[in-house]
N, C-alpha and C positions, 0 to 999 in steps of 0.2 A: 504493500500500500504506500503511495506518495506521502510524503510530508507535503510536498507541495501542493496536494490536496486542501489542506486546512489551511495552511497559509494563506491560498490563494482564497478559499470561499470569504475566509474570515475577513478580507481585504473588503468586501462588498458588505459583510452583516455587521462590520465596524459601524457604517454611518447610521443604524438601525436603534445601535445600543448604545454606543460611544465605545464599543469595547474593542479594544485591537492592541497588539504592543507592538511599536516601534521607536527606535534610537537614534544617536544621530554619530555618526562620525565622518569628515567630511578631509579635502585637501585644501590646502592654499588657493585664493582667490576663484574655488568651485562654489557655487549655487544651484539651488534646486530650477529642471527645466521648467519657461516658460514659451507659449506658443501663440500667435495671435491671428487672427484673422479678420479680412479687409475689405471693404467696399469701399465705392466713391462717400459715402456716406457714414461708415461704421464700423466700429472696431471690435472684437472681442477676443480679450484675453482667457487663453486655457492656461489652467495652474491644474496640477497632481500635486495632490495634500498626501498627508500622513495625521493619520485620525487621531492617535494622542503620542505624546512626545513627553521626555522630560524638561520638567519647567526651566532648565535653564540654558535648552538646543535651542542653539545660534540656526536660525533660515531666512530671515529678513534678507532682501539685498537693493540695490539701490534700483534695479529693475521691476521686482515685484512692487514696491513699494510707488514708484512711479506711476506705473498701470493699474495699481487699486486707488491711488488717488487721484486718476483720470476719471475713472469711471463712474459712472452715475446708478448702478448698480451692482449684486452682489446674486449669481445665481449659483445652488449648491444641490447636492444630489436631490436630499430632503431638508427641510425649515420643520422645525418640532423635534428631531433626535432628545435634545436634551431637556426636554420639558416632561416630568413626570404623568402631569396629566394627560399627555397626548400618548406618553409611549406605554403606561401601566395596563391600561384597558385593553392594548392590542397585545402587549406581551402577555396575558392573563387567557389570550383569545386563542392565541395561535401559538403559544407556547408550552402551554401547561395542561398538562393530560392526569390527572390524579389516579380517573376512573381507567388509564392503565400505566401503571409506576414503570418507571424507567428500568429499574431493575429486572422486570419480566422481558424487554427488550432487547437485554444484552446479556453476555456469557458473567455466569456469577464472579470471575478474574477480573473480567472489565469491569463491571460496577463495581466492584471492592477498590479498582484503581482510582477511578473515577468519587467516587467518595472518600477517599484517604485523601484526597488531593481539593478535595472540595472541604472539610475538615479541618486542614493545614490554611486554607483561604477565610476561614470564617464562617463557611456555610455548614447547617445541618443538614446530615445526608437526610433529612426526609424531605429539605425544601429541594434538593436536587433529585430527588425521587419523584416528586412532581414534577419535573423538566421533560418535554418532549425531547429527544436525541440533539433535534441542533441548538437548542435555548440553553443546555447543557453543554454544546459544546462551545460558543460561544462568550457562555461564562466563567468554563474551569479556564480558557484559554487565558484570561485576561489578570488569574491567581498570580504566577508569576511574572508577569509584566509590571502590576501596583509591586512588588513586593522590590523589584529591582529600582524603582522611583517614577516609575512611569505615569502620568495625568492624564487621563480622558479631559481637563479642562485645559491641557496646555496641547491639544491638537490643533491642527493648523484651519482646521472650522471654524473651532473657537473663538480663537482671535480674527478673524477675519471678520467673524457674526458681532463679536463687540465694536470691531472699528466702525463697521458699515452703520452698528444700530447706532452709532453716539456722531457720528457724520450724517444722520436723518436719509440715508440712502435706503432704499430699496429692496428687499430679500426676497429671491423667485428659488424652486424648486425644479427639478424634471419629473420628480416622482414623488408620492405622499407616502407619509409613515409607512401605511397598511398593504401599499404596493411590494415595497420595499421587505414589509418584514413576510409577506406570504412568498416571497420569492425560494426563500427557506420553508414555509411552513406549508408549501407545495411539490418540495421534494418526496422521493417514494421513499417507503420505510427504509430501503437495503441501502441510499445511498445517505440518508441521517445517520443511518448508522456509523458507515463509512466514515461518515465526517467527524461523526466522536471519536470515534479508536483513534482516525488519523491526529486529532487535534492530544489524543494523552501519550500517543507516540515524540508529538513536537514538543508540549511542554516538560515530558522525562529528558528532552536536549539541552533547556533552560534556553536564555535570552542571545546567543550566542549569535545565530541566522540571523535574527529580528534585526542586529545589529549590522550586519555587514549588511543587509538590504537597502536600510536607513542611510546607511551610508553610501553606496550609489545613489540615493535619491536628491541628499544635499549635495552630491557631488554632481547632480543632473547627468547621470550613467543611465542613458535610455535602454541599453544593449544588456546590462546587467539587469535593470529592472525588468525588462522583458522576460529575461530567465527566471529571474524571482517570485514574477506576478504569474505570467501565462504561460508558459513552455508547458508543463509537466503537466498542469491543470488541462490544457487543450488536448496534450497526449495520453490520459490516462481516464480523464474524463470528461468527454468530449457533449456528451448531451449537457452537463451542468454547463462546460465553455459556454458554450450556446447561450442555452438562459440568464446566467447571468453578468456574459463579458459582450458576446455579440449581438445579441438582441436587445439589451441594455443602449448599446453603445449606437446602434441604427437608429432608435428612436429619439435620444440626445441628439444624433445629426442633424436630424428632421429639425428637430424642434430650434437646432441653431441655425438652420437655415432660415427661414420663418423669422427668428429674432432680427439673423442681419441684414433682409427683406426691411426693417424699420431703422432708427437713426441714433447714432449716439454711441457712448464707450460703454461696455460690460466687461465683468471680471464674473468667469466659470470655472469653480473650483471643485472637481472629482475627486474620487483616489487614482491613485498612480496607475494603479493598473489597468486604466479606461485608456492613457492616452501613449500605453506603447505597445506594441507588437504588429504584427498584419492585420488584426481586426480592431485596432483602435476607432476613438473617438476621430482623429483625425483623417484616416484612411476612410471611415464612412462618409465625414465628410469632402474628400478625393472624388470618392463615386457620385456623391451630388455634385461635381463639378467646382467644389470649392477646396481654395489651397490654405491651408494651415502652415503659416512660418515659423520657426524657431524664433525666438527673439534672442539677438547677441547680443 
């Protein structure tokens, strides 16, 4: 079973829960990529975030920072992640299955892993017994990431959601909570599963990968993120690619097409793993006839 597996889904169910770990380690005078795209009339900047960060990763750079304070808006996957009341009722909806415990789901090995590990986190294995497979795995995953110093409040959303609300700018989505979070909670039992084992396989490696990931990202290493994000995810699991790297990413085109169809500057801030490989965000938009530049 891939590790890249869970790495990869997790990169998507990040923006859901806020939960995901990544680091930063970066080179000299390297920044995270940014990409823009151009009409006679209209600009819009693509940025690849990393969902939580530790509070004291340097990514600012005199580029990002130029084109967010261009822009007269701020569009992100979803608007509501971190608002309890938006996300509790759907995690409640599509997460939690009591009337069958997670434990009947999986080999008595893995849940004893899976709860020792959920235990060492803070959680009582009966609230993780409640857990459908992926709500379970998206939250043992994120055990050891807090435990290393990692913030779901110091993600690169985050700050961008506080700049934009306190600059009285704009906040648009491509997809709503409930989209977002059934994207998992419509997977088939055998590959929830999958996604748990693979996720207590990654966290038995501890924060080590997360790191060197993070680190082609502030290094703006599209080539490495691409192996990190989608290689192994496309090869080993090619219906999940699908749903939610290419079909995700087709409909974001659409919908950015249509934006630069009107006037003015936007900043479009994804996870990383939307805007690189052959089926990116960008390349979809290639196929509409529109070019996405790097910005140097």
């Amino acid at each position: 079973m891939s590790r890249k597996f869970g790495q990869s889904a997790r990169r998507v169910a990040a923006g859901l829960v806020s939960v995901l770990a990544l680091g930063f380690a970066g080179t000299a005078l390297a920044e995270p990529a940014l990409w823009a795209v151009k009409d006679k009339d209209s600009t819009i900047y693509l940025f690849g975030t990393i969902h939580v960060l530790k509070p004291d990763t340097p990514w600012r750079s005199a580029r990002i920072d130029k084109a967010l304070a261009a822009s007269g808006d701020l569009t992100l996957e979803i608007v509501g992640a971190d608002d309890p009341a938006v996300m509790q009722p759907l995690v409640a909806k599509y997460g939690l299955d009591p009337a069958h415990p997670l434990s009947t789901k999986l080999a008595p090995a893995t849940f004893q892993h899976a709860a020792e590990l959920a235990q060492g986190g803070g959680m009582p294995p009966q609230m993780l017994n409640m857990m459908r497979p992926w709500l379970a795995a998206v939250s043992l995953s994120l055990i050891p990431v807090i435990k290393a110093g990692y913030d779901p409040k110091s993600g690169v959303e985050q700050v961008l959601i506080r700049e934009i609300k306190a600059a009285g700018k704009a906040e648009n989505a491509f997809e709503t909570p409930e989209q977002q979070i059934r994207f998992f909670a419509d997977l088939s039992a055998k590959t929830e599963a999958d996604f748990l084992r693979s996720t207590l396989d990654e966290v038995d490696e501890g924060v080590g990968k997360i790191d060197k990931m993070v680190a082609a990202w502030a290094a703006g290493d599209t080539a490495e993120l691409e192996s990190e994000f989608v290689s192994e995810m496309k090869g080993d699991y090619p219906e999940l690619y699908e749903l939610l790297i290419v079909k995700r990413n087709q409909d974001w085109a659409g919908q950015l097409k249509t934006k630069l169809a009107g006037s003015g500057v936007s900043f479009v801030a994804v996870g990383s793993g939307h805007l690189v490989g052959p089926d990116s965000v960008q390349a979809q938009l290639a196929k509409l006839g529109i070019k996405a530049e790097r910005v140097e």
